[in-house]
Structure formats: structure tokens, C-alpha cells
C-alpha positions in Angstrom: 9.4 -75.4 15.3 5.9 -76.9 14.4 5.3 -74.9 11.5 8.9 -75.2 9.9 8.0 -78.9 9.9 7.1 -80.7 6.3 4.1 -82.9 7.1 0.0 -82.8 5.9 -2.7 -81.5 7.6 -6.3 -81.7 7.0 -8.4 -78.6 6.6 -12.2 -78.7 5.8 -11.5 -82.6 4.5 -8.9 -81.6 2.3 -5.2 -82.2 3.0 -2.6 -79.8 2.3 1.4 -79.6 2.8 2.9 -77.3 5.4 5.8 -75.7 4.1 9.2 -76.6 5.3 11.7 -74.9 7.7 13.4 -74.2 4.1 10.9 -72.7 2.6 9.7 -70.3 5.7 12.8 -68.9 5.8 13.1 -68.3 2.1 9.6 -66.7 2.3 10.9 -64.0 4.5 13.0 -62.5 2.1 11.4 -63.2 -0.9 9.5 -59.8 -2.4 5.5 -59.7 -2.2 3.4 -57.1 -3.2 1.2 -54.6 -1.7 -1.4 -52.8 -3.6 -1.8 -49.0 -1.9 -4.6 -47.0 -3.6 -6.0 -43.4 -2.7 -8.1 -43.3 -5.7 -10.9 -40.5 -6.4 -13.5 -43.5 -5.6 -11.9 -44.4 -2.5 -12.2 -40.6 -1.7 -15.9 -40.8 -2.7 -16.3 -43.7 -0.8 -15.6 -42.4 2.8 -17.2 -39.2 2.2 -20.3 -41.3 1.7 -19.5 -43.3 4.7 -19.5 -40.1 6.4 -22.7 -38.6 5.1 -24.4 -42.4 6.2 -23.2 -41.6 9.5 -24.2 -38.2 9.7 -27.7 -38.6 8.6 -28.3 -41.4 11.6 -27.0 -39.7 14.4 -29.5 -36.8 12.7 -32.3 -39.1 12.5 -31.5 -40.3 16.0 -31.7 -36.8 17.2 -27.7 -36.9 18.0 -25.2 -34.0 17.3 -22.5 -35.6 14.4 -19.1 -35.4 15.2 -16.8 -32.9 13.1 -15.6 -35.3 9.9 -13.4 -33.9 7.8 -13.3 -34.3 4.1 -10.8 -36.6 2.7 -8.1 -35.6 -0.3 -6.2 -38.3 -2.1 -2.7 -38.9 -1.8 -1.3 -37.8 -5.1 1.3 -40.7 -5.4 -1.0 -42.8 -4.5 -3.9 -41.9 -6.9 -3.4 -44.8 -9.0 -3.3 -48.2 -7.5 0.4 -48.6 -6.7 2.4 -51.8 -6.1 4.7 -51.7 -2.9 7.2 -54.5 -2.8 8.1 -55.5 0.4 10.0 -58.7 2.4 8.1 -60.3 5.2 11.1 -59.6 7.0 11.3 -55.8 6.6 7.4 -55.9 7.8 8.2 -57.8 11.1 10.9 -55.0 11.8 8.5 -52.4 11.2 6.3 -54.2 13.5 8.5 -54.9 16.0 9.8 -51.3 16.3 6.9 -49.6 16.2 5.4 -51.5 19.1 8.1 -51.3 20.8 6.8 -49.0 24.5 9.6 -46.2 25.2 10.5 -48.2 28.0 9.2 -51.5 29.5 9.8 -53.8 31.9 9.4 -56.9 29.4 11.5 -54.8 26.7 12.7 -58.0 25.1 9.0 -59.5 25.3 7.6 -56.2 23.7 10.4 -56.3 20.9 10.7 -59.8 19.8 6.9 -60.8 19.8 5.8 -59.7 16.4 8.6 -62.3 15.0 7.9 -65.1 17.2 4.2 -64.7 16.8 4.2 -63.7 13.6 7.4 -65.5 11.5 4.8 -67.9 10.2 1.5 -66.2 9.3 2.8 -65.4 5.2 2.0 -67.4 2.4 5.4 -69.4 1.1 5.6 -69.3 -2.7 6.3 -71.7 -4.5 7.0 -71.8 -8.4 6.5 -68.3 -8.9 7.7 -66.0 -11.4 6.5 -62.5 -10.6 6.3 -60.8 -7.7 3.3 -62.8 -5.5 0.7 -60.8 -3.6 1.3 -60.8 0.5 -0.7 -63.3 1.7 -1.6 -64.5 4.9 -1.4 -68.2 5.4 -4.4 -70.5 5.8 -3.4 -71.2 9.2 -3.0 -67.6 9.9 -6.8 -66.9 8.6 -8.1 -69.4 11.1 -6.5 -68.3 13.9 -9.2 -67.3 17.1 -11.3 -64.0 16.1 -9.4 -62.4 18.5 -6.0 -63.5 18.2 -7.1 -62.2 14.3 -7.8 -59.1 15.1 -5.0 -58.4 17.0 -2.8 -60.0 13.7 -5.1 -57.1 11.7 -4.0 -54.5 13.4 -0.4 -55.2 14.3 0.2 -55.7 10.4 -1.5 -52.6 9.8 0.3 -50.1 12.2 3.5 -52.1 10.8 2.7 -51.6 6.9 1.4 -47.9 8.1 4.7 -47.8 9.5 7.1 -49.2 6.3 4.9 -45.8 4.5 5.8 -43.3 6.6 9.4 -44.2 6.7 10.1 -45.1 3.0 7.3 -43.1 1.5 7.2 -39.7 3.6 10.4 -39.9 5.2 8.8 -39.8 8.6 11.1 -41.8 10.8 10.5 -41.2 14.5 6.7 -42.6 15.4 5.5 -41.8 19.1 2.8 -43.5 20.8 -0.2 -40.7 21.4 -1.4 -42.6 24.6 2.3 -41.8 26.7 1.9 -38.1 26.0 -1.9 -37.1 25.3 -3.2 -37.3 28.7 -0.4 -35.7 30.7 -2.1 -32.3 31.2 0.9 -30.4 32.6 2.5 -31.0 29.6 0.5 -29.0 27.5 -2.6 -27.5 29.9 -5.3 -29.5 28.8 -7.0 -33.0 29.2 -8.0 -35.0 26.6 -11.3 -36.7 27.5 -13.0 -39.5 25.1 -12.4 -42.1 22.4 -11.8 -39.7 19.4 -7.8 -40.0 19.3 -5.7 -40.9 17.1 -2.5 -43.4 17.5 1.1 -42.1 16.5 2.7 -39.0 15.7 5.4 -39.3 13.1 8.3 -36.5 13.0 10.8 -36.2 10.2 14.1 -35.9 11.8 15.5 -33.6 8.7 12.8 -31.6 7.8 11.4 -31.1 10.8 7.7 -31.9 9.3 5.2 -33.6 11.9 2.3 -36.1 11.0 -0.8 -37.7 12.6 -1.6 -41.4 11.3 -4.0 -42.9 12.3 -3.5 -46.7 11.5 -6.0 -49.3 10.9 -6.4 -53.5 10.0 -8.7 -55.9 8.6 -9.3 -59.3 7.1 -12.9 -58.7 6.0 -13.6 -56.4 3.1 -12.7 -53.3 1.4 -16.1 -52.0 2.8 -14.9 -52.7 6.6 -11.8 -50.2 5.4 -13.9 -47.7 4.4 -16.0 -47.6 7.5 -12.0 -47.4 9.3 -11.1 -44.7 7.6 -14.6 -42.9 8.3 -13.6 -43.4 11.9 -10.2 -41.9 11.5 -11.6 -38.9 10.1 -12.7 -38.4 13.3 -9.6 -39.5 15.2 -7.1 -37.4 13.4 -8.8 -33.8 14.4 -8.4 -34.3 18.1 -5.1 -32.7 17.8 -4.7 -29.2 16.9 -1.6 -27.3 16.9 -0.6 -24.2 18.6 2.7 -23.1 16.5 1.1 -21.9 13.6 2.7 -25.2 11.8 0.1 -27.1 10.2 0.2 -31.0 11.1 -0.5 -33.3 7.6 -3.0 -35.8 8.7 -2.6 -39.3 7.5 -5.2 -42.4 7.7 -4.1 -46.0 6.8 -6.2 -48.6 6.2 -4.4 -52.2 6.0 -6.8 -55.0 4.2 -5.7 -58.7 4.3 -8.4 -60.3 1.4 -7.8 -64.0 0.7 -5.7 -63.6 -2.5 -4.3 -60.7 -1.5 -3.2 -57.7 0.3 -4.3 -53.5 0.0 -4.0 -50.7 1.7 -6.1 -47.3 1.4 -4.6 -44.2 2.5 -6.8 -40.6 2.8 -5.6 -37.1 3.7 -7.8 -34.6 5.7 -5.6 -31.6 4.4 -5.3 -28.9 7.4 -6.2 -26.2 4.9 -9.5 -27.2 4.5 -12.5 -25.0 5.9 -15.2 -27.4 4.7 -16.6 -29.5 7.9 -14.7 -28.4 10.7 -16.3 -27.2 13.4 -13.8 -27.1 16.0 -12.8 -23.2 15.1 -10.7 -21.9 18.3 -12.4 -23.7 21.0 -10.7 -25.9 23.3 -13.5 -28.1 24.0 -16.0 -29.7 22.2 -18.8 -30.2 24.2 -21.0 -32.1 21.6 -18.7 -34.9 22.4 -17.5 -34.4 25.6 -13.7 -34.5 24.3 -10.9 -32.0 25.3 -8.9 -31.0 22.2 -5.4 -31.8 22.6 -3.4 -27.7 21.7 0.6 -29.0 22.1 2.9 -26.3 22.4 5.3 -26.3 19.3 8.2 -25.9 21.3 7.6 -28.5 24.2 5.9 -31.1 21.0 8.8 -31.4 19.0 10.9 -31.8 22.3 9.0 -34.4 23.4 8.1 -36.5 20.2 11.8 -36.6 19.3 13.0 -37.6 23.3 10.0 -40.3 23.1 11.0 -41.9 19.6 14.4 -42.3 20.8 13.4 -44.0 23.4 11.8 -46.3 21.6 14.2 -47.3 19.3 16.7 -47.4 22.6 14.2 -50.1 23.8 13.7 -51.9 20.9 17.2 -52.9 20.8 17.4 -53.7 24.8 18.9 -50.8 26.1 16.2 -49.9 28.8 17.8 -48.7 30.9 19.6 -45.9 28.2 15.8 -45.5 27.1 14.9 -44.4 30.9 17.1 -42.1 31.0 16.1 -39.5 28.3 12.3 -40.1 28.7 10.3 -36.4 29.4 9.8 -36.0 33.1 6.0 -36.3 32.9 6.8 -39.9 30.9 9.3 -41.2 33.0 7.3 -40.1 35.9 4.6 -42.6 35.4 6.9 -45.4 34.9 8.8 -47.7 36.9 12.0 -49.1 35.6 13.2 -52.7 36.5 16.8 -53.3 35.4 16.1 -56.1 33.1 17.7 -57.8 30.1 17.0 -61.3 28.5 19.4 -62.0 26.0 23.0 -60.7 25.6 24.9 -57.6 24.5 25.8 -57.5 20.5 27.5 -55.5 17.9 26.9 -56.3 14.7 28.7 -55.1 11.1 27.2 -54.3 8.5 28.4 -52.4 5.0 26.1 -49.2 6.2 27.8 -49.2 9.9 27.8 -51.4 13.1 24.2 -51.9 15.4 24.6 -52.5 18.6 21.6 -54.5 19.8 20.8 -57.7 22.1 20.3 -61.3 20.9 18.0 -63.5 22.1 18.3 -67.2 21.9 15.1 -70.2 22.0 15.8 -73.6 21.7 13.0 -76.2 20.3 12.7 -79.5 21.5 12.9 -80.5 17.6 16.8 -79.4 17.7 16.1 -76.0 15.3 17.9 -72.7 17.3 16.1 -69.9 16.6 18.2 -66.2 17.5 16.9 -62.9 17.0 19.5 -59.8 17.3 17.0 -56.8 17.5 19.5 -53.2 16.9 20.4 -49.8 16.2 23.1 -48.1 14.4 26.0 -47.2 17.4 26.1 -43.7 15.8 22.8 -43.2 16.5 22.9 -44.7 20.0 25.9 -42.9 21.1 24.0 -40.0 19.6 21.1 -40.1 21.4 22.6 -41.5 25.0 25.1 -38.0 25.0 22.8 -35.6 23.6 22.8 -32.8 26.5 19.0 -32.5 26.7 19.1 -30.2 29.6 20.3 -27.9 27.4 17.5 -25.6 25.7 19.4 -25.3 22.8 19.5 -28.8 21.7 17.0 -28.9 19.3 18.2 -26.2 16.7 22.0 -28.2 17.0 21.0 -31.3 15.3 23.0 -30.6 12.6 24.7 -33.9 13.0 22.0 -36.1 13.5 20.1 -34.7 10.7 23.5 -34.9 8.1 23.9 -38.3 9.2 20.4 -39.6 8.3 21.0 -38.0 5.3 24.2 -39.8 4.4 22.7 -43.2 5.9 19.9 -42.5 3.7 21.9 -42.2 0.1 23.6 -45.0 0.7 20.8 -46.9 1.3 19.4 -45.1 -1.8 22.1 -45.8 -4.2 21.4 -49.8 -3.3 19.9 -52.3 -5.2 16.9 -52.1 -2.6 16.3 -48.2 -2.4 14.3 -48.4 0.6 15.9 -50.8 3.6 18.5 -53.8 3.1 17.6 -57.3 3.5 20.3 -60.1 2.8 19.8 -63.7 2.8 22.7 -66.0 4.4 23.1 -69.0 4.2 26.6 -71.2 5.6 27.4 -73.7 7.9 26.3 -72.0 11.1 22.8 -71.9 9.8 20.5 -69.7 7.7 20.6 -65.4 8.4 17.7 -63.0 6.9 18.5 -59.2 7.9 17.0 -56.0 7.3 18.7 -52.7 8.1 15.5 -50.0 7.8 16.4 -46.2 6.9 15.3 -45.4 10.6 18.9 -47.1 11.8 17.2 -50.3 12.7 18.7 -53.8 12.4 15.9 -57.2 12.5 18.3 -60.8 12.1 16.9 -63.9 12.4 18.7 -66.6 12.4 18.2 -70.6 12.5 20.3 -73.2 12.9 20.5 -76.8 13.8 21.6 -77.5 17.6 24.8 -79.8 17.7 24.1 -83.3 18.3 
């Protein structure tokens, strides 16, 4: 695997050493930090991002889009340090990216570690906790290979948040359910949309995040989160519930790594011009009005899915798609990689494993999975029945149970273990969402 292999390069006339196999793989489970700040400045910052804005579409003699004012995040306020294992980010990656079905399932779920697996700074000699940094190889990748690595880290680091930090486990792609106008009697037309809606399987409590990546600056995040502040207001509900709107902004600086996170509370009147109007003709974009009943239906049928096709099972996935989603798809019974169950001191995942071999004799396995109680859970649930939904109570107690036993661990927020015997070297991490990520490397027998 070429950049497991210990040998010097030269970059800009200067040769450095490529860390080993050895050390890559201790790299993914060592902690690095991640400064998150929703500071008062950062606050000030985007509202005067938005007022720039404003002011030139005036000048240009163009109506302004409705922005709304941002709030801090009250835990948040201060600059906080989030530890995290490159590991634990690559599951948030790969799960979140994971399509609610897909004909290349094992393509969709596996990329962000085979891509990815090497783009983190190795530390050497260290003893703190290191910032997360992204490798020099990494930050001279193609522009656009870069930009993709921006925002896949992003939605996955927006992702870690909402599960460890709001308890929002269940992300669903907007773009599978926001155009589907029988579902919910209106179009949406235009740019101004936002990407995931996160739903807390106990509470019951529903989020928009919008999610967002750089490598530039902290002034390039700025002008992000400005642009969410217009994304995040394309979706207005129709149960009386308010929606809490979330925007992330992931920046990846040389030395290392922050995040910026703004509310647009749903209580505030200041800026919002959108009143009880389903379109907004200034902008020519159809607000999306989900019906409470048919939204939480659909966003908790959708994330299921996608964990179901994270760890292989398509064809289960398929099955329990919405109508109107599974209507636009067409399933191919497909699956690279075999069948798995795996134990664990929180439960057994069943999952599939794929295996790559390298020409330089390293195996390389990666077992992506879910916990079999939530599987079985979620393949038997009688959705059919109208009554589902206000039935959970089983679902519900056993994320909570999952939950404080992943709370009374050492690691609080997911598990990651580091193996290492004479089959090779394991890194797992179990995430409070009932998702499993192994890798595991070995040599091949001579």
C-alpha cells in the first residue's frame, strides 16, 4: 500500500519521510483535536458577511434573499476542544454518505476509508493531544479532488456533532425527499437548500444542518456559513413543531483543524420575510411545508435505510424505502464482499467484509456494520401499520441503554479499540448510532 511504505520523497527540494504502515495505523486511533467555536465574533462575523451581501445585490438593483440572523451555540461559546480518532471520523464519513440504497452499496460505503485512510498527519513524539491535521500529501492533492476531501470531512465532522453532541442520530439526505411533490404538495425550485435532516430517535426533536468544508481560511467559512443562512430557511414546517437550524463550517488550516457552528433560532422575527407564503418569488424558489405526520415517517424509514446500506444489506434497505423513494430507484441484487457478524462487549453487528489485496503482500479488510438488534428491528417493523410510529418504545429504550453503556466507558462518546496479534493489526469504532467501522491489515502468507 504506497503510502504505508517507509521511504523519502522530495517535496519543493526538500525531502521528507513517509510514515510507515506502523505508524498509519497507529495514527487512526490515536486522539487529535478539533477546535469548535460559536463565539460572539464569529456571530458578528457572518452577520456582517450578510450585510456585505445585502448592500451589493442593493447596489446592483437585485432583491436580497431572506438571511436570517445567527445565535451562538451556547456550548460552544467558548473555543472548545473535541477529541476525536481518525477512525471514528472515517465512520462518520462513510455512514453518512452512504445513499439509502445503491447499486454500488459497497463502493458508496467503503470509499471514504480507502480514499481517505491516509490523508491525517501521523504523530510522532507527542505528548498532548495533537491538532487533526491533514497530511502534506493530502494538501497537494488536485483542486478538485481537494475540494471534494473539504467537504466529505466536513459533512463527516458535522456528522460526529450531531450524534455525540445533540443526540441526533438518524441523518437523511434532503435531495431523495425534497423534490418529490406528492409527498408533501409542493416543488422545491432553486439552489437555496440545505443538505440533511437529522431526527433524534428518543426525543423525537428534528434538525436542519447544513454542512460545509474548506482548506483556505477562516474568512472562506464565514462566507459558508453566510450561504447557509440562506439554505437552512427553505424548509418550513407545517406541525406547529419548530425545526432547530444548524450550520457547520469544517476548516482544515495548515497546523490545524476548526470548525464554526451558528444557529438561526426559529423564534426569531428579525429578517425573515418568508411569513406564510409558499413561494418566494424574489428568488424563484418553492418553499418546502412537510407535513409533520408524513416528515417524521419518512426521515425515520430513509435513515434506516441508510444505515441498512451502509452495512451491505441493500436489498433489506429496498425494502422499507417510502414509495415515492423507492419509486425512483432501481435495485440490482448486488453484494461485493461476504456476510459477517461480529462481537463486541456492547452487542453483535452484523455487516459485510470486504477484502483488497496489494501487490506489496499487505491485506487490507474492511467490515462495515450495524448492531443485529437494530437490524432485526428495523427489517420487522410492520410499517404498513399507521400506528408504528407512536410504538417505538423499544427502539427508543434500546438506544437509550446502548447509549449508557457507551456512556459509562472510558470513551463517552463511541468505542475505538486498537488490536494487535498474529493475524494482523484491528482499529474498530462502534458509534452511538449502532454503527461498527473495522479495518484491519495484515500480511498475506508467503
Amino acid at each position: 500500500m504506497g503510502a504505508y511504505q517507509n521511504y523519502q520523497v522530495d517535496i519543493k527540494g526538500g525531502n521528507i519521510t513517509l510514515p510507515t504502515r506502523q505508524e498509519w495505523l497507529n495514527s487512526l486511533f490515536s486522539d487529535y483535536q478539533i477546535s469548535v467555536s460559536s463565539s460572539p465574533k464569529l456571530v458578528s462575523d457572518v452577520q456582517k458577511m450578510q450585510t456585505k451581501r445585502r448592500n451589493k445585490l442593493l447596489q446592483d438593483h437585485k432583491t436580497p434573499p431572506d438571511m436570517k440572523r445567527v445565535t451562538t451555540v451556547a456550548m460552544f461559546q467558548l473555543e472548545y476542544p473535541v477529541n476525536i480518532k481518525p477512525i471514528e471520523l472515517l465512520l462518520s464519513i462513510g455512514l453518512i454518505t452512504s445513499p439509502p440504497v445503491s447499486n454500488l452499496v459497497d463502493i458508496c460505503s467503503t470509499w471514504a476509508v480507502i480514499r481517505y485512510v491516509w490523508a491525517f498527519q501521523p504523530q510522532r513524539n507527542t505528548f498532548s493531544t495533537p491538532h487533526l491535521k491533514l497530511s502534506d500529501e493530502a494538501r497537494k492533492i488536485d483542486f478538485h479532488q481537494k475540494a471534494l476531501l473539504s467537504d466529505e470531512i466536513g459533512v463527516g465532522f458535522a456528522n460526529f456533532l450531531m450524534i455525540n453532541y445533540f443526540n441526533a442520530i438518524n441523518p437523511v439526505d434532503v435531495s431523495y425527499i425534497i423534490d418529490h411533490s406528492l409527498s408533501y404538495n409542493v416543488y422545491a425550485k432553486g439552489k437555496a437548500r440545505p443538505d440533511y435532516i437529522f431526527f433524534d430517535e428518543v426525543s423525537g426533536a428534528k434538525y436542519v444542518v447544513e454542512c460545509k468544508g474548506t482548506q483556505t481560511s477562516r474568512a472562506e467559512s464565514i462566507h459558508q456559513l453566510q450561504r447557509g443562512t440562506e439554505q437552512v430557511w427553505s424548509i418550513q414546517p407545517t406541525d406547529g413543531k419548530p425545526l432547530t437550524r444548524i450550520i457547520i463550517a469544517t476548516c482544515m488550516l495548515k497546523n490545524r483543524t476548526m470548525t464554526y457552528i451558528v444557529d438561526p433560532p426559529a423564534n426569531e422575527k428579525d429578517g425573515n420575510s418568508y411569513n406564510d407564503k409558499d413561494f418566494d418569488k424574489q428568488n424563484d424558489i418553492r418553499l418546502w411545508r412537510p407535513k409533520g405526520s408524513d416528515f417524521r415517517r419518512n426521515i425515520r424509514l430513509i435513515s434506516r435505510a441508510k444505515m441498512l446500506t451502509y452495512a451491505g444489506f441493500n436489498n433489506e434497505a429496498y425494502k422499507i424505502l417510502p414509495d415515492f423513494v423507492r419509486d425512483r430507484l432501481k435495485l440490482i441484487p448486488s453484494r461485493v464482499g461476504h456476510i459477517e457478524t461480529v462481537e463486541t462487549n456492547l452487542g453483535n453487528y452484523d455487516g459485510t467484509t470486504i477484502t483488497i489485496n496489494y501487490p506489496d503482500g499487505t491485506r487490507l479488510e474492511i467490515f462495515r456494520g450495524i448492531l443485529s438488534h437494530l437490524r432485526e428491528t428495523f427489517t420487522k417493523t410492520n410499517y404498513d401499520d399507521s400506528n408504528w410510529l407512536t410504538r417505538e418504545s423499544d427502539p427508543s429504550g434500546f438506544y437509550k441503554h446502548y447509549n449508557d453503556q457507551i456512556n459509562a466507558s472510558d470513551e463517552k462518546r463511541v468505542l475505538s479499540t486498537f488490536l494487535e496479534n498474529d493475524s494482523g493489526i484491528h482499529v474498530r469504532s462502534l458509534s452511538r448510532d449502532g454503527a461498527m467501522l473495522e479495518i484491519r491489515v495484515s500480511d498475506l502468507p508467503i
